[in-house]
C-alpha positions in Angstrom: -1.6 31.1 11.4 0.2 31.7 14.7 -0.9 36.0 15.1 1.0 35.9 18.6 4.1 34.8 17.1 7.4 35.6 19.2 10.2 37.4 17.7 13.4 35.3 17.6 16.7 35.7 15.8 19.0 33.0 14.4 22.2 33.9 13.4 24.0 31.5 11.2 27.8 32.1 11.2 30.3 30.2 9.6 33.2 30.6 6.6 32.8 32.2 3.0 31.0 29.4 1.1 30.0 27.3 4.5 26.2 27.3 2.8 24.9 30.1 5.2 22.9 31.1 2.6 21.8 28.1 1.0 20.5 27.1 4.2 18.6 29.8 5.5 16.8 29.8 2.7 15.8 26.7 2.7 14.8 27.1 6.6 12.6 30.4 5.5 10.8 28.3 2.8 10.3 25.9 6.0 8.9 27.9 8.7 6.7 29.8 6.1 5.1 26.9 4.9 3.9 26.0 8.3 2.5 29.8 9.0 5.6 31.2 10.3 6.5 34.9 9.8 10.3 35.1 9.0 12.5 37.6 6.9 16.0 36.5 6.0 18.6 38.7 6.0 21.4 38.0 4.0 25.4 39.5 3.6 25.2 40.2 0.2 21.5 41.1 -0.5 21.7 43.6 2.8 25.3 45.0 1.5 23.7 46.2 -1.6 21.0 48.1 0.2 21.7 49.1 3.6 25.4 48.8 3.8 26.5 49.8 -0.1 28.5 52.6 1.6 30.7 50.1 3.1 34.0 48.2 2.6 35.2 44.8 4.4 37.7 46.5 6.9 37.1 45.4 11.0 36.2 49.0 11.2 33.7 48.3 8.1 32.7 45.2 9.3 31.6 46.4 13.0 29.5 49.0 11.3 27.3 47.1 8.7 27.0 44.4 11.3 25.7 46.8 14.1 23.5 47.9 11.7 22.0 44.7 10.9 21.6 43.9 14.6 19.6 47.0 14.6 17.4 45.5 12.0 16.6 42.1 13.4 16.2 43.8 17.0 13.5 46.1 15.5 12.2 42.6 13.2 12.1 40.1 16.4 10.6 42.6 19.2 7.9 42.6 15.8 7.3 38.7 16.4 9.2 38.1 13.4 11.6 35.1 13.0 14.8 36.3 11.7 17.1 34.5 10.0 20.5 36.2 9.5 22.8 34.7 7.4 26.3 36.6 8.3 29.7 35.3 8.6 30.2 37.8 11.9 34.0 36.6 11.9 34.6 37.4 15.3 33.3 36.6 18.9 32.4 40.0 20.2 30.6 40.6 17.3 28.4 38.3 18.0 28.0 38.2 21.4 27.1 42.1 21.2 24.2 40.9 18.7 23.1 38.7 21.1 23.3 41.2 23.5 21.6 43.5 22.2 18.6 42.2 20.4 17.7 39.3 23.2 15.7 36.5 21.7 19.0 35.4 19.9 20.6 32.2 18.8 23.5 31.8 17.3 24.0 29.0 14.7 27.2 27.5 13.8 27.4 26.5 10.1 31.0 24.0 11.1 32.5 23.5 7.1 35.8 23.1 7.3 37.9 25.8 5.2 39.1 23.2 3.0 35.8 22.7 2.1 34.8 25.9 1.7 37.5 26.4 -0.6 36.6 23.4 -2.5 33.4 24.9 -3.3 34.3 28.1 -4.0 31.3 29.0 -6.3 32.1 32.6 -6.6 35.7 31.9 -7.3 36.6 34.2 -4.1 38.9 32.1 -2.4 40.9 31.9 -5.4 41.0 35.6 -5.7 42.1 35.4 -2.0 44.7 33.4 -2.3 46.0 35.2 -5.3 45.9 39.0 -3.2 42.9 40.2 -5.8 40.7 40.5 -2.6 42.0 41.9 0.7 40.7 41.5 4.0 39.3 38.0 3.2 37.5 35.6 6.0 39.6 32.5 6.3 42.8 33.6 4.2 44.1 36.9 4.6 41.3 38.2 8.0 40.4 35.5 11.2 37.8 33.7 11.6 36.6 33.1 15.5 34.7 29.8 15.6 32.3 30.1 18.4 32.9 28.4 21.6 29.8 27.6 22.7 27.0 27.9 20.1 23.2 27.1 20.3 22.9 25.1 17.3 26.0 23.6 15.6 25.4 22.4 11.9 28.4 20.1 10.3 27.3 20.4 6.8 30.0 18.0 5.4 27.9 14.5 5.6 24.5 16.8 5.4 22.6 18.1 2.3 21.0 21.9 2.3 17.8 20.2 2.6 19.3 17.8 5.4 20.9 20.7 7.0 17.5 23.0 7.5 15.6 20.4 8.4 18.1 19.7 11.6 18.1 23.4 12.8 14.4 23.2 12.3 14.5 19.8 14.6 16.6 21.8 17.1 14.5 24.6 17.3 11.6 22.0 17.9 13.3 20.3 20.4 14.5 23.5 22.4 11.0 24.4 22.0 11.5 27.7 20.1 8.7 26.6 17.5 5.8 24.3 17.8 6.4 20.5 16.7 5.3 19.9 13.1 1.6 18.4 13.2 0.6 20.4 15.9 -3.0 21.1 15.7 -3.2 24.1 18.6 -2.2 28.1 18.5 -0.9 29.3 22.0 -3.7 30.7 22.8 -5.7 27.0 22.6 -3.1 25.0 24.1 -3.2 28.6 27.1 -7.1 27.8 27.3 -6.8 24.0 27.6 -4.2 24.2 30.4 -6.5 26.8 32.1 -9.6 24.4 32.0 -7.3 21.6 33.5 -6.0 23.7 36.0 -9.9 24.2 36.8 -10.7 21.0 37.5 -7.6 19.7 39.7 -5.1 18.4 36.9 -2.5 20.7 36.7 
């Protein structure tokens, strides 16, 4: 198991329903299984706990999401791989998340609100539509797509499993985590690279 592990957050955005969830789970099951330390942090699990004070308004919104960013600052300066699954509807949100906590990627979950809608497990875009819910992501509140994420997911053609296993290739590729087979901790492949600095090679 990787003891130097460091910290990073990923914070999957997207609409209600745009498998945020689904997919970060999957991803934690993932990284765990290849001695990754990760804690998910989820909307609705964190709502009941550290936000249960709090409503949906923008002014709502800003607070249980600061606090959150709070949390995975704290979990990733830990060594901790945190994966928050949060529909953070608008830009500045998220770009003060990334601001503040530092090792920070932000991950697009692109479904297209018709899909979204044609999901619908929890029958809230119904309730939307029909005014039983107010300030609703996508209907009756903005969502701000971002403009420029690190890691864009279109989950229309792609499965859950499908869909964790591409972040986990991105984060491979952009060298976040160590490529799967991999038979060295940092500190080896750190000790090999010193030996063949020794002797002329690098």
């Amino acid at each position: 198991m990787n003891t130097e592990q460091t910290g990073l957050t990923l914070w999957f955005t997207g609409l209600p329903g745009a498998g945020k969830t689904s997919i970060t789970r999957r991803l934690e099951e993932l990284l765990r299984a290849r001695g990754y330390r990760v804690e998910r942090l989820d909307g609705d699990t964190v709502r009941q706990g550290l936000s249960r004070d709090l409503g949906f308004t923008p002014e709502d919104r800003n607070r249980h999401l600061a606090r959150v960013t709070y949390v995975a600052k704290l979990l990733s300066r830990n060594g901790v791989i945190v994966l928050c699954a949060f529909i953070a509807p608008y830009r500045k949100q998220r770009e003060h998340a990334r601001t503040e906590i530092g090792n920070f990627l932000e991950v697009f979950v692109d479904t297209p609100l018709a899909v979204c809608e044609e999901r619908d497990p929890k029958g809230l875009y119904q309730k939307a539509r029909a005014g039983e819910i107010e300030h609703f992501t996508g209907v009756s509140d903005p969502y701000e797509p971002p403009e420029r994420p690190d890691i864009t997911v279109q989950t229309v053609d792609r499965s859950v499993e499908e869909s964790a296993r591409w972040v986990l290739q991105q984060l491979e590729a952009q060298g976040r985590i160590r490529p799967a087979g991999s038979d060295y901790t940092p500190e080896e492949e750190k000790e090999i690279e010193d030996r063949l600095r020794s002797m002329g090679y690098l």
